[in-house]
Each structure stands twice: as C-alpha cells, then as structure tokens.
N, CA, C and O of each residue as an XYZ file, in Angstrom:
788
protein
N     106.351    -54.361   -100.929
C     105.952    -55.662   -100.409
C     104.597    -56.053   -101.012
O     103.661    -55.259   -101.105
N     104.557    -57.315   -101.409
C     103.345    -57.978   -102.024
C     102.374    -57.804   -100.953
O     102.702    -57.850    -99.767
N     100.875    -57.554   -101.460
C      99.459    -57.573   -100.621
C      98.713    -59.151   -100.693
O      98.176    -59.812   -101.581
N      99.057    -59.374    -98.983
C      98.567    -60.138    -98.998
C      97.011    -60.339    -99.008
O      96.199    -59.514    -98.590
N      96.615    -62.014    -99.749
C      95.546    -62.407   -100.013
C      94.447    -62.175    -99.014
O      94.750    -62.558    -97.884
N      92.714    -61.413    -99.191
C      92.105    -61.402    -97.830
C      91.479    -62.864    -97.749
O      90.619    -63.252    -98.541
N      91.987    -63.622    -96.730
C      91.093    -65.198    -96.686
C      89.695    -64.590    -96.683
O      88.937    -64.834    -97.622
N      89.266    -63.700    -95.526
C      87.625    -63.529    -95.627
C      87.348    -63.194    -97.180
O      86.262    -63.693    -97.475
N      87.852    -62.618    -98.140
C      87.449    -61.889    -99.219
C      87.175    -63.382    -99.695
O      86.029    -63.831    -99.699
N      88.298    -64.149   -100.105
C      88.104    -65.591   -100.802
C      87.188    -66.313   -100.530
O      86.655    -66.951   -101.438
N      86.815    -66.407    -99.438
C      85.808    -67.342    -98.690
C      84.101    -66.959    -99.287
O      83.149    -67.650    -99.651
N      84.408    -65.217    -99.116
C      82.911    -64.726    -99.858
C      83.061    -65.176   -101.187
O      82.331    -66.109   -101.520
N      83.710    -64.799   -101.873
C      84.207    -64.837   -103.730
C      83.503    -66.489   -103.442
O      82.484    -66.703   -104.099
N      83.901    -67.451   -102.669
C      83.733    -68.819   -102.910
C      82.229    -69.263   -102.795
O      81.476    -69.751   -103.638
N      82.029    -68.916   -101.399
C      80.391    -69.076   -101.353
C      79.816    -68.327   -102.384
O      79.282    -69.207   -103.060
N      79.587    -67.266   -102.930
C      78.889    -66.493   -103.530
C      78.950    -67.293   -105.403
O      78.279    -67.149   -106.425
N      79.909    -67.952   -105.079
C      80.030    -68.971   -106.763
C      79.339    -69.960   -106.329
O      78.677    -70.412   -107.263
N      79.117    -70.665   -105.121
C      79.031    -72.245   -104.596
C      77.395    -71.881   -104.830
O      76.925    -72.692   -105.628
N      76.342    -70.851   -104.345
C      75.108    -70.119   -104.440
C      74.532    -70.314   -105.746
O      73.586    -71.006   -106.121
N      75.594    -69.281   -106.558
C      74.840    -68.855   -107.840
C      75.105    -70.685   -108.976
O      74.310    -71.169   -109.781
N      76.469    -71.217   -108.557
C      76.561    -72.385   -109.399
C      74.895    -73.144   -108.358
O      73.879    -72.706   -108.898
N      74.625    -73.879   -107.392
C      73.419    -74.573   -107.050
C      72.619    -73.895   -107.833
O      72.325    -74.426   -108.904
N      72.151    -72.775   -107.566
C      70.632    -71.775   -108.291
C      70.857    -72.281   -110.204
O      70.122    -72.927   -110.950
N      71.708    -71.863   -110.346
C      72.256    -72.449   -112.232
C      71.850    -73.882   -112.161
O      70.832    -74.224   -112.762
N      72.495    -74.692   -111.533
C      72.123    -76.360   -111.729
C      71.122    -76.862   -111.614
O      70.772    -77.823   -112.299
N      70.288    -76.219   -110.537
C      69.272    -76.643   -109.546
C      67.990    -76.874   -110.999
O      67.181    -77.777   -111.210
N      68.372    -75.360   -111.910
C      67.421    -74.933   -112.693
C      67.652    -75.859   -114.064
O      66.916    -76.340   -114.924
N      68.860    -75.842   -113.831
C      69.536    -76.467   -115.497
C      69.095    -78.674   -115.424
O      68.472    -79.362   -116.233
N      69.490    -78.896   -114.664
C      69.090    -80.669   -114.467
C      68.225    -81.057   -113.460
O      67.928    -82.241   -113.304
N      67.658    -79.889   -112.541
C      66.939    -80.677   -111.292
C      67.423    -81.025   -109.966
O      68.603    -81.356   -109.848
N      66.511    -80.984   -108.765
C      67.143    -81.092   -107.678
C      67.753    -82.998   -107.596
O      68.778    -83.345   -107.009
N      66.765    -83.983   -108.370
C      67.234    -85.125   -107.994
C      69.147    -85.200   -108.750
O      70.166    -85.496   -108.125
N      69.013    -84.791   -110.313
C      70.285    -84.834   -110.797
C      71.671    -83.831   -110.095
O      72.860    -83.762   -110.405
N      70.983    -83.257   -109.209
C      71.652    -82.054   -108.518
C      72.714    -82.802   -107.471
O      72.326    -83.129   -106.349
N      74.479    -83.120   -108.044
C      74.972    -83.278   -107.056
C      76.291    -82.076   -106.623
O      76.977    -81.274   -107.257
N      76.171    -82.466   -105.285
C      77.751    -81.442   -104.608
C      78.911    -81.458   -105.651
O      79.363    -80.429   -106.151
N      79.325    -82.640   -105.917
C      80.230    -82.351   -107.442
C      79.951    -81.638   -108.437
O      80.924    -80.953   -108.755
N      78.918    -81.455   -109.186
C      78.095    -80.140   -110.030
C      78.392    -79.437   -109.149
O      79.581    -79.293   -109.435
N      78.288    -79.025   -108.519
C      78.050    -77.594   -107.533
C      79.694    -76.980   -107.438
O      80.143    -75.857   -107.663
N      80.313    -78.192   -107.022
C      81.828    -77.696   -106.979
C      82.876    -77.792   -107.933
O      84.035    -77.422   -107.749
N      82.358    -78.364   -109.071
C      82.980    -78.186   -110.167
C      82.768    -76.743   -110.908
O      83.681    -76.103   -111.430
N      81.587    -76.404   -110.865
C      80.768    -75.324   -111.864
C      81.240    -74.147   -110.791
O      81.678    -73.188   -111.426
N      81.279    -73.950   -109.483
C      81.928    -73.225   -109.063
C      83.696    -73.223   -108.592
O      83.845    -72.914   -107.409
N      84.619    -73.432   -109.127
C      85.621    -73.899   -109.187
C      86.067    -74.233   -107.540
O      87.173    -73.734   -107.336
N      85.559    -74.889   -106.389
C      86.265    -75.042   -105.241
C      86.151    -76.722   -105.186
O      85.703    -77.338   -106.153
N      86.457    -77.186   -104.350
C      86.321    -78.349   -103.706
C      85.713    -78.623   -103.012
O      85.454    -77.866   -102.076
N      84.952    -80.370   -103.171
C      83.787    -80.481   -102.409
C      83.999    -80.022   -100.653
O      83.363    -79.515    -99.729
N      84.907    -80.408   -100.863
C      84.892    -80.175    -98.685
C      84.808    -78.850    -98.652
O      84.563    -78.368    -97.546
N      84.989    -77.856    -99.876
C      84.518    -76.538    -98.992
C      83.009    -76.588    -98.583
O      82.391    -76.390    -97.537
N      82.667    -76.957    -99.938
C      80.960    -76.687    -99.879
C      80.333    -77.298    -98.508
O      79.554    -76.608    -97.851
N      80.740    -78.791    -98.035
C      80.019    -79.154    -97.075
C      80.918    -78.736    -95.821
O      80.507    -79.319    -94.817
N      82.219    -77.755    -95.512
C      82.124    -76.801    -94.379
C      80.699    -75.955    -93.891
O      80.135    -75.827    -92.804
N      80.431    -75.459    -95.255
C      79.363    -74.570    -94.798
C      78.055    -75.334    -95.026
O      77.121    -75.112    -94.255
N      77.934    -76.078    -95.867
C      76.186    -77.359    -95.648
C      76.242    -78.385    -95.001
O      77.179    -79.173    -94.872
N      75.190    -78.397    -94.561
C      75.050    -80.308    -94.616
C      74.924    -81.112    -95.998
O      75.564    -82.052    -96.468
N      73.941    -80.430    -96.412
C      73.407    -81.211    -98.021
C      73.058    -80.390    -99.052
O      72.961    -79.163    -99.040
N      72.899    -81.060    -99.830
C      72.876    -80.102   -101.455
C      71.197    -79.737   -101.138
O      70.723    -79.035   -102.031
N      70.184    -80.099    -99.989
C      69.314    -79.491    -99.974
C      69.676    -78.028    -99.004
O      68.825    -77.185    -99.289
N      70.245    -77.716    -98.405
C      70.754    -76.970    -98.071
C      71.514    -75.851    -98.295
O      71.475    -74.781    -97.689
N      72.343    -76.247    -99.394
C      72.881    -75.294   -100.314
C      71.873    -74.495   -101.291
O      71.736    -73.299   -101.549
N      71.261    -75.617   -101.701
C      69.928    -75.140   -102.541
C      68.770    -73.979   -101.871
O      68.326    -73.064   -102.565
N      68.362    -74.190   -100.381
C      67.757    -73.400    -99.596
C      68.413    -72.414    -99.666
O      67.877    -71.460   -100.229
N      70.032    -72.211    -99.053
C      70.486    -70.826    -99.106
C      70.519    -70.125   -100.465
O      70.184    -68.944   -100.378
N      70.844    -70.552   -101.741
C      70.760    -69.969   -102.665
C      69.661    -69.108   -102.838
O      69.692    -67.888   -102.999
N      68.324    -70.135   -102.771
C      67.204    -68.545   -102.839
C      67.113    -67.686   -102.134
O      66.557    -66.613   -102.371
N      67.814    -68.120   -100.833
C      67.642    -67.178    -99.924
C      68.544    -66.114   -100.080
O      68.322    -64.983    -99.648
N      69.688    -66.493   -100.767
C      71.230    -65.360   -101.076
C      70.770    -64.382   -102.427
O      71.573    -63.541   -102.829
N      69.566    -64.528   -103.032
C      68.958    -63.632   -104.156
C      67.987    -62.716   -103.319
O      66.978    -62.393   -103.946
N      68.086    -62.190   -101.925
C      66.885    -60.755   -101.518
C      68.209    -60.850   -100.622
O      67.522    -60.907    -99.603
N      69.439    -60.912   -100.150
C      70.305    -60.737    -98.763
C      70.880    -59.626    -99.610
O      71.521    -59.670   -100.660
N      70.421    -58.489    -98.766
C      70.735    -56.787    -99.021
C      70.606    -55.912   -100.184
O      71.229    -54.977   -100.686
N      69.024    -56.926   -100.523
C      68.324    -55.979   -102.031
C      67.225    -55.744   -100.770
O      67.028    -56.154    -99.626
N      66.596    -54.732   -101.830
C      65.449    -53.879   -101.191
C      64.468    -54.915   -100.663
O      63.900    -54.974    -99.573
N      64.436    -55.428   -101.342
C      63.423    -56.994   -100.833
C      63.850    -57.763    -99.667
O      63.174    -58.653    -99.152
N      64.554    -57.529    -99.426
C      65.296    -58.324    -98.417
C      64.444    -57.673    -96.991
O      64.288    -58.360    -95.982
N      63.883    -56.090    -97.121
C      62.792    -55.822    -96.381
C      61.292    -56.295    -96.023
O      60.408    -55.553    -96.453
N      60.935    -57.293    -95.381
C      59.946    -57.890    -95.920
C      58.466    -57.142    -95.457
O      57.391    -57.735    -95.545
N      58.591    -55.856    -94.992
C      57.333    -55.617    -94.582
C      56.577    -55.447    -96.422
O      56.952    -55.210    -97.570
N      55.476    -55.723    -95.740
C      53.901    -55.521    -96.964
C      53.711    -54.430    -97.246
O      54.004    -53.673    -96.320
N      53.110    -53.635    -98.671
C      52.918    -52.784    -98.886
C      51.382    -52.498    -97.787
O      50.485    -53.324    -97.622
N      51.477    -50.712    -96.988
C      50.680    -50.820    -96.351
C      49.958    -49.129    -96.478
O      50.332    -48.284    -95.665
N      48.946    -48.776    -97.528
C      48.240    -47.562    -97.675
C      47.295    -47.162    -97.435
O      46.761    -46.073    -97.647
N      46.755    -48.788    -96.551
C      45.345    -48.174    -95.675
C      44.105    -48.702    -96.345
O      42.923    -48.530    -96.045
N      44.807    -49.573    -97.592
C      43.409    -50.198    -98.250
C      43.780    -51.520    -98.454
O      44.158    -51.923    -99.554
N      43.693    -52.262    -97.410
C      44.286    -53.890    -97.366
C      43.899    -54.018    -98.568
O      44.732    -53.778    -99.442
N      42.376    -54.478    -99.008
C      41.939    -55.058   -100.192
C      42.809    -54.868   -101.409
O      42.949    -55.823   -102.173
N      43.536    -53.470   -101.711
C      44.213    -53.147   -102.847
C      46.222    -53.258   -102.846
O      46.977    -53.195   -103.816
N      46.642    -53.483   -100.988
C      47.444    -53.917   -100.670
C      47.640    -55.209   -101.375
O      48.333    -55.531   -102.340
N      46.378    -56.198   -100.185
C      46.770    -57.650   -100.812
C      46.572    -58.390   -102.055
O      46.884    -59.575   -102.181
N      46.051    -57.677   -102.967
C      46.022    -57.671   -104.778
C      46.972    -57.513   -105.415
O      47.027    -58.219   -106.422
N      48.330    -56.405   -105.124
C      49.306    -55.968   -105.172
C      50.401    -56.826   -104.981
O      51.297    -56.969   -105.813
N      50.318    -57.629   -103.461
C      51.066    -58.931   -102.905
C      50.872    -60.255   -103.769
O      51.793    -60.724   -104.437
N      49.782    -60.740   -103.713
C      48.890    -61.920   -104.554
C      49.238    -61.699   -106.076
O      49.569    -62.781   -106.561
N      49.278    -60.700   -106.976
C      49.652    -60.373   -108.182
C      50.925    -60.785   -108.093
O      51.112    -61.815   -108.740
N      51.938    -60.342   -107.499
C      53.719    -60.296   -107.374
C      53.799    -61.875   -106.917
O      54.753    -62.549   -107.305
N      52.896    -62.383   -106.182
C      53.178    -63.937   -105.645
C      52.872    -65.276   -107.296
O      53.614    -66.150   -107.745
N      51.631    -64.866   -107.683
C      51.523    -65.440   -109.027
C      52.258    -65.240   -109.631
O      52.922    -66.229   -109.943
N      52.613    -64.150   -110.122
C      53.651    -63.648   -111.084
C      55.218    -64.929   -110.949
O      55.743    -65.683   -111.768
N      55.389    -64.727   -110.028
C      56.651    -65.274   -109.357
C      56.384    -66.735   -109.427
O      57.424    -67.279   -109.799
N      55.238    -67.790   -109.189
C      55.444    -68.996   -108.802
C      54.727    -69.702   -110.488
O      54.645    -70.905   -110.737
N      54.292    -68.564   -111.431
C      53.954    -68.757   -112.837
C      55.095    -68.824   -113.663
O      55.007    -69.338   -114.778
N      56.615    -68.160   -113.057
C      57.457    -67.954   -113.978
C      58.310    -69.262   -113.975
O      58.097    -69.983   -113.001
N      58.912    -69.553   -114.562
C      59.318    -71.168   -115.390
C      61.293    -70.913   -114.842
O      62.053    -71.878   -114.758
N      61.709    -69.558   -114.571
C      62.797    -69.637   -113.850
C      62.732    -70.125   -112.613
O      63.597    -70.856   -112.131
N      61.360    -69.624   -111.834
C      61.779    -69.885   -110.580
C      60.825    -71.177   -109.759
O      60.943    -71.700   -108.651
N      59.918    -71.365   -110.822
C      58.949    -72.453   -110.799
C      59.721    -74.079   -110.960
O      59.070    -74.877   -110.286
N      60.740    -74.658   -111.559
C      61.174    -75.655   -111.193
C      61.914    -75.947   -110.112
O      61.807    -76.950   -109.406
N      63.164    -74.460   -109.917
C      64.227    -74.391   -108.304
C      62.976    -74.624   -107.681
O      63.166    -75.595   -106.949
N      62.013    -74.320   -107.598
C      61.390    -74.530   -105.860
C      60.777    -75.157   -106.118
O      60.088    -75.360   -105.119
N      60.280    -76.033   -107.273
C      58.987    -77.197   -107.105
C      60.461    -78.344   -106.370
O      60.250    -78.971   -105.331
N      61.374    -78.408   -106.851
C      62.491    -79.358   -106.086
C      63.096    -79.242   -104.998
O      63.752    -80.221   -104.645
N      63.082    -77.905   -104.021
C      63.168    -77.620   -102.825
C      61.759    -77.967   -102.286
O      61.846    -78.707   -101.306
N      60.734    -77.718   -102.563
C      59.559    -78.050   -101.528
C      59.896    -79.598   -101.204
O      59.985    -80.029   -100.054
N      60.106    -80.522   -102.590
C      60.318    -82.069   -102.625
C      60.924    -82.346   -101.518
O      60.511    -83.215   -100.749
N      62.098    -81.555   -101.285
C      63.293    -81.802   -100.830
C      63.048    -81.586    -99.253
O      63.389    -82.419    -98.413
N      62.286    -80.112    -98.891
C      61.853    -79.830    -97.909
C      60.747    -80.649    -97.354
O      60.627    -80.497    -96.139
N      59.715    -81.662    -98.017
C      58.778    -82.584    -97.648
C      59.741    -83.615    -97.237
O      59.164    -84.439    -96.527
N      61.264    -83.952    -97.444
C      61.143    -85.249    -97.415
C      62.555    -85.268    -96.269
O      63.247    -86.231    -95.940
N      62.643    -83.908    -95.865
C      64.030    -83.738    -95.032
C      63.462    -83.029    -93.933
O      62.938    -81.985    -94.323
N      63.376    -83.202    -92.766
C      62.703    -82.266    -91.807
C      63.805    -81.950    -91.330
O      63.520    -81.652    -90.171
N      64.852    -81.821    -91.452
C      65.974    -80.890    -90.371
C      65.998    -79.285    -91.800
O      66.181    -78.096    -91.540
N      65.801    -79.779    -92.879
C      65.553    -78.578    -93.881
C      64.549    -78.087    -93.784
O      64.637    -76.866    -93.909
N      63.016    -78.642    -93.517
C      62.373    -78.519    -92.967
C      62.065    -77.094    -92.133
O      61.583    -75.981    -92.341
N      62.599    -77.791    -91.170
C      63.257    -76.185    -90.152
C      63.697    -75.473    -90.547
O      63.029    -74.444    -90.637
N      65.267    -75.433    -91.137
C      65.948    -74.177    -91.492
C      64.744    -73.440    -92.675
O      64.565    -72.223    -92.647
N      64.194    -74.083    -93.394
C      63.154    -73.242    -94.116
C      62.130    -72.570    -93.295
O      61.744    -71.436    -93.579
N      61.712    -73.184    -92.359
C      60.464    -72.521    -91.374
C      61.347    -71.496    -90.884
O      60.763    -70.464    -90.554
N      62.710    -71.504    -90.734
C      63.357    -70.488    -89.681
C      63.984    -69.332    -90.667
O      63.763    -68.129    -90.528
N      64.602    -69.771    -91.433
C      64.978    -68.258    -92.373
C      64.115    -67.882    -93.054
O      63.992    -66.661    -93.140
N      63.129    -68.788    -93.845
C      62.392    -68.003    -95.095
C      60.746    -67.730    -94.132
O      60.287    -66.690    -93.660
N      60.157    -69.249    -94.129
C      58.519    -68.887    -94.189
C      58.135    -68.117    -92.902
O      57.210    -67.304    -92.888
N      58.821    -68.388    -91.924
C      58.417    -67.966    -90.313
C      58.548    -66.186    -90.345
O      57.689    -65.508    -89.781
N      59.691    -65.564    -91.052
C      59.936    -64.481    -91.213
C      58.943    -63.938    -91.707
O      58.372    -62.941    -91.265
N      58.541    -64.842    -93.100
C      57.819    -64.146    -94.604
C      56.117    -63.918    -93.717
O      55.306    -62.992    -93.682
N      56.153    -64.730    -93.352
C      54.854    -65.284    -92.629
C      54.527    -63.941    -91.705
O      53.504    -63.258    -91.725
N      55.826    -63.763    -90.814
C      55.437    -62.647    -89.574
C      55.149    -61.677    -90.569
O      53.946    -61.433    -90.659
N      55.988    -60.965    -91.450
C      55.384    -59.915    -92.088
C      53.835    -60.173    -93.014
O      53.276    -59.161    -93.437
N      53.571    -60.746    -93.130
C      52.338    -60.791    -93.681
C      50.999    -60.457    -92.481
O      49.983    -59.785    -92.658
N      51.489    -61.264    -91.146
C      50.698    -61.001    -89.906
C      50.537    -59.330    -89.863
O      49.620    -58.543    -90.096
N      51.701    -59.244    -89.507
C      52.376    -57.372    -89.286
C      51.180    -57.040    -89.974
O      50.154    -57.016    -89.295
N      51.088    -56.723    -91.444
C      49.923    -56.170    -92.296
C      48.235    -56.613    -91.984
O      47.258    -55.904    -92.222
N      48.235    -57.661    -91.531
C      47.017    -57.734    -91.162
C      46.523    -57.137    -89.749
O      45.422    -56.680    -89.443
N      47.667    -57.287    -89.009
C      47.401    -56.905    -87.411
C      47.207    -55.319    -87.927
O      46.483    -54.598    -87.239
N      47.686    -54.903    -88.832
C      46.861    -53.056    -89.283
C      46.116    -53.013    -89.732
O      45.550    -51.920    -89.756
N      45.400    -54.376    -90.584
C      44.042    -53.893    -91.097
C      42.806    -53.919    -90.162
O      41.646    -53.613    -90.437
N      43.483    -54.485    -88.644
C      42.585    -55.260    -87.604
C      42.298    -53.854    -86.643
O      41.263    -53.621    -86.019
N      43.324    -53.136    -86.705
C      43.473    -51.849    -85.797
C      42.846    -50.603    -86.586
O      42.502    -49.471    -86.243
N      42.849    -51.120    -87.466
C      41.915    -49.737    -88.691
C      40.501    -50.642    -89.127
O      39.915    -50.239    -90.132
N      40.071    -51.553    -88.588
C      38.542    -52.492    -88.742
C      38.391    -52.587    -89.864
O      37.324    -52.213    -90.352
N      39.693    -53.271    -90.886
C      39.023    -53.732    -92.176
C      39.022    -55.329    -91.793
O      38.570    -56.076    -92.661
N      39.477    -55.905    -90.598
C      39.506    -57.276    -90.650
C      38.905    -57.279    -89.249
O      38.621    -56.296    -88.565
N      38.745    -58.757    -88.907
C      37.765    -58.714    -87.761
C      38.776    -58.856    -86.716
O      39.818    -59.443    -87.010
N      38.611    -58.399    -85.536
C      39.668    -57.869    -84.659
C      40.127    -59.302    -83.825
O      41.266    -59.447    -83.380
N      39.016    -60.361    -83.687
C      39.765    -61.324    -83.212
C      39.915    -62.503    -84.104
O      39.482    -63.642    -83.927
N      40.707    -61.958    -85.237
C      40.842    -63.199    -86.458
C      41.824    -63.787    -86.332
O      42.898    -63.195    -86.434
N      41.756    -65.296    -86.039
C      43.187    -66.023    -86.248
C      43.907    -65.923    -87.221
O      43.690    -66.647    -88.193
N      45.174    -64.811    -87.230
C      45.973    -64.741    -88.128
C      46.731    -65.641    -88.658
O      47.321    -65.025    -89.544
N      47.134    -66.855    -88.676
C      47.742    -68.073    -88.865
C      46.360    -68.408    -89.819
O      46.351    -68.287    -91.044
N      45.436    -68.762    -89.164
C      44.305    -69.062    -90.360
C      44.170    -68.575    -91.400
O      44.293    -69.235    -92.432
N      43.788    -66.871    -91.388
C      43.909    -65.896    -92.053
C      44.962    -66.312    -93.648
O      44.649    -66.360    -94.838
N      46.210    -66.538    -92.946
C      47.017    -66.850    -94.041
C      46.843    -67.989    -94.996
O      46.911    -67.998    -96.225
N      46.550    -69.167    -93.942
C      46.119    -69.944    -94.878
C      44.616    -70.071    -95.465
O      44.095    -71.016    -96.057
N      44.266    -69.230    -95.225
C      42.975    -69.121    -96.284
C      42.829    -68.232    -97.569
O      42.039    -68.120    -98.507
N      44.209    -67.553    -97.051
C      44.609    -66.754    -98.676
C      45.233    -67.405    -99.446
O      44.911    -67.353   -100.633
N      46.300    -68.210    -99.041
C      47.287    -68.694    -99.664
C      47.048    -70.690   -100.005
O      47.428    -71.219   -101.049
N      46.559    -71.233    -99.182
C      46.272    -72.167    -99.485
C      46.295    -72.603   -100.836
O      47.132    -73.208   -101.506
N      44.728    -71.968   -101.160
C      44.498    -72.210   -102.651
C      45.193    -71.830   -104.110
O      45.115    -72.280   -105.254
N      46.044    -70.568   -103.333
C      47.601    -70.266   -104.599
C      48.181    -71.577   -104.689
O      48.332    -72.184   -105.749
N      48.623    -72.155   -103.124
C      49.318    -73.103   -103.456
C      49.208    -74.227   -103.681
O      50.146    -74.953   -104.010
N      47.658    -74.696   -103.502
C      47.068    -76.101   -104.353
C      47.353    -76.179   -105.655
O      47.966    -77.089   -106.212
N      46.889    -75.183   -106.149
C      46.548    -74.200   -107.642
C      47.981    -74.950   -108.240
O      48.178    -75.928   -108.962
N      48.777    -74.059   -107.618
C      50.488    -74.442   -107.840
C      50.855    -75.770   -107.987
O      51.277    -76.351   -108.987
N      50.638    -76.189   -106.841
C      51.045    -77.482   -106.279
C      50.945    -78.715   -107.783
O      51.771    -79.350   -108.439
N      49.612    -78.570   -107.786
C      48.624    -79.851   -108.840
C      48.907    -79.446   -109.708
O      49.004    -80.211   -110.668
N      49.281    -77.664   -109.937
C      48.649    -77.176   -111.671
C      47.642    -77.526   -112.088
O      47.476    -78.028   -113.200
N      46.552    -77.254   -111.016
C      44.782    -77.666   -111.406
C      44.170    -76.715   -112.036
O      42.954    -76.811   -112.200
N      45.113    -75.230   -112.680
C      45.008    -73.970   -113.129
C      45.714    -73.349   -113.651
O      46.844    -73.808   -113.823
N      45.315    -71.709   -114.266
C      46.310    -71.242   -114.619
C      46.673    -70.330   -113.119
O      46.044    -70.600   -112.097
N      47.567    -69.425   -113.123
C      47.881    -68.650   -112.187
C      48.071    -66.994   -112.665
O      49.168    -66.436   -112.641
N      47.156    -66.512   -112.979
C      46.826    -65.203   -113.434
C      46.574    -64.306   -111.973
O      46.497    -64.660   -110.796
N      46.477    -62.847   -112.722
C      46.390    -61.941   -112.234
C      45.156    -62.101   -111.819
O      45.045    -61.852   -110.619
N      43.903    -62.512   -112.493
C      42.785    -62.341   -112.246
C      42.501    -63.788   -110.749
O      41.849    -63.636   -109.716
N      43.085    -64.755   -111.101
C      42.864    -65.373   -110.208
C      43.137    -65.066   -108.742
O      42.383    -65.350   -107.812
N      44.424    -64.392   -108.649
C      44.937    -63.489   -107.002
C      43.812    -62.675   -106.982
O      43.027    -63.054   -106.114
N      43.327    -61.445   -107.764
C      42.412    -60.515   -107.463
C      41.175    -61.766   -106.798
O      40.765    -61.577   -105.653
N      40.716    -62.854   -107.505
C      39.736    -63.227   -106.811
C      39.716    -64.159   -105.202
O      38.950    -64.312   -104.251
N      40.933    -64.570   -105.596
C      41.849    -64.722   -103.761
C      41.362    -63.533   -102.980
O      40.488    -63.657   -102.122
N      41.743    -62.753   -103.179
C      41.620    -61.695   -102.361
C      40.677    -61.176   -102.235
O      40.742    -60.268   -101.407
N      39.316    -61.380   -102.896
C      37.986    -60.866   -102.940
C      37.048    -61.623   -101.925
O      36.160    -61.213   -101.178
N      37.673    -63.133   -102.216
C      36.720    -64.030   -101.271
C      37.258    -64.214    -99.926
O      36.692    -64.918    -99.089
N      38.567    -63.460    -99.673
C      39.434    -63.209    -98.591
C      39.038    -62.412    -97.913
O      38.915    -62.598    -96.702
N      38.818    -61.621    -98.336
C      38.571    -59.953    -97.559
C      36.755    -60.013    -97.159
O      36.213    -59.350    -96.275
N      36.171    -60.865    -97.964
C      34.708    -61.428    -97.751
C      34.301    -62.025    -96.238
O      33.523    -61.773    -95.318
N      35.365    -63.003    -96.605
C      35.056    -64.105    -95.252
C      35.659    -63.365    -93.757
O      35.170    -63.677    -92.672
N      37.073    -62.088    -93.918
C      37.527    -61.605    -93.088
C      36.879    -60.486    -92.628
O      37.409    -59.934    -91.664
N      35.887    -60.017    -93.060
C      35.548    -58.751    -92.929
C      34.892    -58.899    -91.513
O      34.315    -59.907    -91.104
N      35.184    -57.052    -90.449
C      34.654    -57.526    -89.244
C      32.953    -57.325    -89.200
O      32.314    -57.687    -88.213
C-alpha cells in the first residue's frame, strides 16, 4: 500500500520555502518592491497559503529573521558571562557591529525597521518575539555584573541599554560612521565609565 503524504511534513517543507524565498527577495529588490506574489511564486505555493499564516509581507519578513536562530545555538540568547562584563560586552558589541556592517544583513533590516516604524501591530510582534526577549537577556547579564559590583547596584537597566546601544544605532541608522571593532570597544569603555558603582 502507497505511504501516505504527511500534511504536517508539507506544511513545514512550505513555510520553510515561503521564509527563505522573503529573506532571498527582501535582500534581492527591497522591502518596498517586496510583494506576496514574489514570495509565492519563488517559493512554489499559493498566495492564500502565505497569508493563512501572515497578515503582511511585513510579517513574513519579521518571521524570516527570526526562522535563521529557531534551534541553532543562537537561538540561546543568554550573554557571554566570565565575570569580566567590560570584556563580555566588547565581545557582544564586536558580534553586534560585525552583523549590522555586513551588506547581507544590513539592507533585510534597514526595510523591516521602515516597515516596523510605520506598522505598529508589527511593531509589537517585533517587541514580542525578537527585542523584548533580546533585551531581557542583555538585562540577565547586567543584573550579574550588579551582584558582583561591576555596575552600580541601583542602575536603571532599560537605561543602561540604551546608553550602550543607542549610539550603535544612530551610527547605523544615519551612517554618520564607520562601524568597526574599535568603535564597540569604545561603546563599551564610555559604558562601563558612566556605569561603574
């Protein structure tokens, strides 16, 4: 007797093309030229699958980056943590430049932020799967540098963050710079300055 087809198997096989075709397009023409037809052509299904599972091609686009760390090692988000924040968050800040300098992954998300400024129900789902998560683990690491007195014990951690990161992401934002290694090391110098208890 013939084996029948697994629908769940197809359904993954489908999303997992509908992902990697957005992430391909997103990069190849842009989020404005970016439509659900690209998406469902380049992954061979039909549009009504794609919007079963989205609302919008900003949406599809969100999950895609998010479907590149779902059950890689990264997908762990705690911070590297050896007891020497200062050389921790140099380590983090290096891997964050690195990443928002590179020209693969530097256009997909200069057109999701767009997308995310100008859609607040994406908005959310970004605060809720990616930054709110990414964010707690970054706290996590500081709330240990606070319990071992490399940071000052009643530091607003929400601040904290944005006083590291801010200026990566102006930097980014404008391209009022380059985004080197040396520039994170000095993030983190005038960071650990102003935090110290």
């Amino acid at each position: 007797m013939a084996k029948q087809p697994d629908p769940a198997r197809r359904s993954q096989r489908s999303r997992q093309a509908i992902l990697t075709a957005a992430r391909e397009l997103v990069s190849e023409v842009g989020f404005a030229k970016l439509s659900i037809e690209a998406i469902a052509a380049r992954a061979c299904v039909g549009k009504q699958t794609i919007y079963r599972w989205w609302p919008s091609k900003g949406a599809v686009v969100l999950d895609a980056f998010l479907a590149l760390s779902e059950g890689g090692p990264e997908h762990d988000l705690a911070l590297p943590d050896t007891g020497d924040l200062e050389a921790d968050l140099k380590t983090v800040m290096r891997a964050t430049v690195a990443e928002f300098a590179d020209p693969a992954f530097e256009g997909p998300v200069r057109a999701l932020n767009l997308e995310i400024i100008n859609d607040p129900a994406l908005a959310a789902q970004y605060r809720e799967k990616l930054a709110g998560p990414v964010d707690e683990a970054k706290k996590e690491r500081l709330r240990s540098a606070q319990k071992a007195g490399q940071l000052a014990a009643g530091a607003d951690l929400d601040l904290a963050l944005e006083l590291l990161y801010a200026p990566l992401y102006q930097r980014w934002l404008l391209r009022s710079g380059p985004l080197t290694p040396q520039y994170a090391d000095a993030l983190v110098d005038a960071f650990v300055k102003a935090m110290r208890p």
